[in-house]
N, C-alpha and C positions, 0 to 999 in steps of 0.2 A: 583527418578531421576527427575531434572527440566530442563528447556528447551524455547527457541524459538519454535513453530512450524507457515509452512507455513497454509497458509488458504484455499485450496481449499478443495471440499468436497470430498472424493476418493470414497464413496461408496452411492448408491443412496435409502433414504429414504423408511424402511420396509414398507409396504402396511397395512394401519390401522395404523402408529405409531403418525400420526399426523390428528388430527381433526376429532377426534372419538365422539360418537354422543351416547350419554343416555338420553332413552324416561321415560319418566311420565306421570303416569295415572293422569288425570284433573279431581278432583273433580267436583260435581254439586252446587258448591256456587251460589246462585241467589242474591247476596249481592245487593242493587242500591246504595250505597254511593259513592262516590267520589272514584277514583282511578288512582292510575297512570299511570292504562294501558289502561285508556278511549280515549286519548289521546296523540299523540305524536308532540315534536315540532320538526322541520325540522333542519337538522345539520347544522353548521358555513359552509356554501360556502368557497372555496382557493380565490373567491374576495372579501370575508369580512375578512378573516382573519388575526389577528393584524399582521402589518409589524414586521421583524424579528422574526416572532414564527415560532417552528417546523413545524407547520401546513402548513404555506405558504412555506417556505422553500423547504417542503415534494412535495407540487403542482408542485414545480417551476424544480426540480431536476428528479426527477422518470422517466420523459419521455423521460427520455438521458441514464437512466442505463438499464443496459444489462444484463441479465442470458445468460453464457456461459456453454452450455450443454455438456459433454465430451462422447463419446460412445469408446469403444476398448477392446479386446480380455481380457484385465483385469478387465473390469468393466465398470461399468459406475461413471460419476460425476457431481459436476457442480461449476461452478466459478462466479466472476461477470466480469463488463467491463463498462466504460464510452464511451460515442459518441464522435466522435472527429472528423465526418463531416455528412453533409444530406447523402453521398452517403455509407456510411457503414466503414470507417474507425473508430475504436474499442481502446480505449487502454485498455491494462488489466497487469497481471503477469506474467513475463517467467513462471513462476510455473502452471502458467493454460494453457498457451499455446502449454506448452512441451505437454501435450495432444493430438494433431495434429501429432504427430511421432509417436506414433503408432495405430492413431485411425483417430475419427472424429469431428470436434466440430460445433455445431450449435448454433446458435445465436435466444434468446427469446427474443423479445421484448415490451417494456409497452403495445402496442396496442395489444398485442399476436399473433402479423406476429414471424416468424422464418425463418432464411437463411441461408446457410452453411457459413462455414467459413473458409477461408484461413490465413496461417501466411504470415504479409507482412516483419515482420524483429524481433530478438529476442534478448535480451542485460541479458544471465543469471546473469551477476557482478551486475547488477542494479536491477535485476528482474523484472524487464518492459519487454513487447511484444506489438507490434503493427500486428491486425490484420484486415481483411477486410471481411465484407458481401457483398451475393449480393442482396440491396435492393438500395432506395432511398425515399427521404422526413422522413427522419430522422431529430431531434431536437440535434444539438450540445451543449454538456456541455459548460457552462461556468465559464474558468478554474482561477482561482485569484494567489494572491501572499505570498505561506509561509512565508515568510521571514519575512512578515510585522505584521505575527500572534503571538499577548501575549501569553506567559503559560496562563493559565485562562478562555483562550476564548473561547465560546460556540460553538458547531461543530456539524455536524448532519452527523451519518453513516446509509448509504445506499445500498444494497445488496442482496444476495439470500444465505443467511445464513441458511446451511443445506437442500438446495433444495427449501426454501420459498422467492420465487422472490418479489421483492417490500419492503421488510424490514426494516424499517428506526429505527432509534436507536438514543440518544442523551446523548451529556457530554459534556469535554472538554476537551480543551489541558493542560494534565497532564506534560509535561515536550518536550523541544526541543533537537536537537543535538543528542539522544539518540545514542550510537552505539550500535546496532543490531546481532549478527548471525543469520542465518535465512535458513535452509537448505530444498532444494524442496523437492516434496513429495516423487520422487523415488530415493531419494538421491542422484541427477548429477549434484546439484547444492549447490552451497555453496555462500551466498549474505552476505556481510557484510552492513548493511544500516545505513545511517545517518538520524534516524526516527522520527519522529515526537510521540508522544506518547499520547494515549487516552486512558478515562474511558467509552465513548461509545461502546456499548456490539458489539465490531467482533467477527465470529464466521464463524469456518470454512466453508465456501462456498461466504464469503464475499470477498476474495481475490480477487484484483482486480478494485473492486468497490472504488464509490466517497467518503471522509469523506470532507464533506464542511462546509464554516462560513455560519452565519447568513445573509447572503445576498444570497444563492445559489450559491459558487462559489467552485468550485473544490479546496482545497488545498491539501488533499494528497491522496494517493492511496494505500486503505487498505492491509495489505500483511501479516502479522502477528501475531499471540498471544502469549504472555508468559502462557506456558500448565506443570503445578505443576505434579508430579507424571508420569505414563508410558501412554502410548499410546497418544503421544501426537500431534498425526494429529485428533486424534478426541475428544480433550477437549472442553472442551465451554469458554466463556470468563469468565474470574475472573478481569477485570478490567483493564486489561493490556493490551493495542493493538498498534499496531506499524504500521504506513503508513508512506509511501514515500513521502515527502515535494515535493508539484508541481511544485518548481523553479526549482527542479532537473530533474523531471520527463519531463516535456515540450521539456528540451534541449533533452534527451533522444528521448523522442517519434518524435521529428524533424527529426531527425539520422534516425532512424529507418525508418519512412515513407520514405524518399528519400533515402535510401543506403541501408538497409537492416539490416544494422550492426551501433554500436555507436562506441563511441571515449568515453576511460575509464580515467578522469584526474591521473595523475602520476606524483612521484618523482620524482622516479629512486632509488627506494633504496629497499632492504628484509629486514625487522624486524621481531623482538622477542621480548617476553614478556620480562622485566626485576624483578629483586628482589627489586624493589623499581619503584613508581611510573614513569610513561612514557615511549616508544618505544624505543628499544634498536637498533640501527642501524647494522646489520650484514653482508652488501654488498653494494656498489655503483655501478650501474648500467653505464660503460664508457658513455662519454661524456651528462650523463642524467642530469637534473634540480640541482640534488643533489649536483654530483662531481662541475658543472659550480658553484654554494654555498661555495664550500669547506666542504661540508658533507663528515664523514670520519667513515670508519666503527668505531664501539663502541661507535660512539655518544650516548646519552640518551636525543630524543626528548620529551621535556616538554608542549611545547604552542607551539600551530600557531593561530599568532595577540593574541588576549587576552582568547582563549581557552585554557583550561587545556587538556593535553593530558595525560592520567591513561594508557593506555594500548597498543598496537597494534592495536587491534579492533578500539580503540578512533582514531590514526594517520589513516588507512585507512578511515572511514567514514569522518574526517576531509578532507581529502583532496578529496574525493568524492564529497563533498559536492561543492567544487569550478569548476569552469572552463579551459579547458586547457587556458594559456594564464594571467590566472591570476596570481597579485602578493602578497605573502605571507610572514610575516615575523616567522623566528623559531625562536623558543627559544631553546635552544641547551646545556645539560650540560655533562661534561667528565674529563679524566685528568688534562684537564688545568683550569678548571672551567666555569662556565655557560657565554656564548654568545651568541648574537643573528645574526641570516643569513636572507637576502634577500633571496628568490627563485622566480623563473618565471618557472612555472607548465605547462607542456605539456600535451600531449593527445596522447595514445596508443589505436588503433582499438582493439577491441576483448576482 
């Protein structure tokens, strides 16, 4: 069995299983030659080190991420989270957050202060949470632009993968647009995402957490692995990881800070898979984006603008991907043959 799974950690680290220690008896060598343990030279400083490398990156980034600690009647866990002001505002995953409903989550941070945490608002459709400590002089991530990100581009992920806070990791962006499933950990949640896709090693407990460019800038918000075989909340990475592009996340986490709740962009239509490439239109939605188009059930949606659309999954993350308010053109094929519709995309709370 294969699989998306979420990323946080559900179960916390056996005692002894990490960073276990074998002693050696030291000979009495009385050597006086040269050696390389006469000696040591002192590591590359974060301000000597070359612009754009992991190394500065790592300096620049770390002290905005977050170990989100989960405790409750089931267990304990741990997730990540970026800063997203001095006074303790968090972003992180519904999938970590839902945490908070039946327990409690505490907030670790670079310096190793810790503060509880409350949920300030939770968006399961997008898998963003916004949540709040109470500290202050806190360092805000600084958040950049997916949109403007190559396949190819070199990315740095950052996180508490497996309960080990501070973890940084490096690759690239193996593919855009990705459509996602992505179901939470106690299965109450079902995410379809429009992801950004890495070879940098996430691994469950990194949910939540920064994957940034080479300049320290937030682009997306790690959330997923593809996990080959069974038990797949707690595989490790095989190279496949899937974050949330932060031109989506931003509008999300604005939402959420002020209101509580987001606004989901929408049709107005139910689809189904079809027997052949793209979204099979099943329902129009009264007077929604669709029906104003002239969208008619049994449509077969192909493209919107110049994406290809494979599936169901593809048309929801597609249009996730935009703004209520934006305008999009479908491509559209059926009985009468393939045409294209203007649409003006709304936004649905919840």
């Amino acid at each position: 069995m294969t699989g998306v799974a979420a990323l946080a950690l559900v179960c916390g680290l056996v005692g002894g299983g990490v960073g276990g220690f074998v002693g050696y008896q030291l000979g009495g060598d009385s050597s006086t030659g040269a050696s390389a343990l006469d000696e040591s030279k002192p590591a590359r400083s974060a301000s000597t080190a070359p612009q754009g490398s992991v190394q500065q990156v790592a300096q620049k980034v770390l002290p905005s991420v977050v170990q989100i600690q989960i405790s409750s009647a089931q267990g304990s866990g741990e997730g990540s989270g970026i800063v997203l002001s001095s006074d303790g505002l968090i972003l992180t995953n519904n999938h970590v957050a839902e945490g908070a409903q039946s327990g409690r989550l505490t907030a670790l941070f670079h310096d190793n202060r810790t503060a509880p945490v409350r949920v300030v608002g939770t968006d399961p459709k997008s898998d963003l949470a916004v949540v709040k400590a109470d500290i202050t002089g806190l360092i805000p991530a600084e958040l950049g632009r997916s949109d403007d990100l190559p396949v190819g581009s070199q990315v740095v992920a950052i996180g508490s993968p497996f309960g080990l806070s501070g973890t940084v990791t490096s690759g690239i962006i193996s593919a855009k647009d990705r459509p996602v499933r992505a179901g939470g950990e106690s299965g109450s949640q079902d995410t379809v995402l429009n992801a950004l896709q890495t070879d940098a090693a996430i691994n469950p407990g990194n949910s939540g957490g920064p994957l940034v460019d080479m300049d320290g800038r937030v682009v997306g918000i790690n959330s997923a692995i593809y996990s080959p075989g069974s038990g797949q909340e707690q595989a490790g990475s095989v190279g496949l990881g899937f974050a949330i592009p932060i031109d989506q996340a931003r509008r999300i986490a604005n939402e959420l800070k002020e209101t509580g709740s987001a606004t989901q962009t929408t049709l107005g239509v139910t689809i189904t898979n079809a027997n052949q490439p793209g979204a099979q239109v099943r329902d129009v939605i009264p007077n929604g984006p669709a029906q104003a188009a002239g969208i008619k059930p049994g449509d077969l949606i192909t493209k919107i603008d110049d994406r290809a659309i494979l599936d169901a999954d593809a048309l929801v993350a597609a249009v996730r991907s935009h703004n209520p308010g934006d305008h999009v053109r479908f491509t559209i094929g059926g009985p009468g043959g393939e045409r294209t519709v203007d649409v003006t995309l709304t936004g649905q709370k919840g």
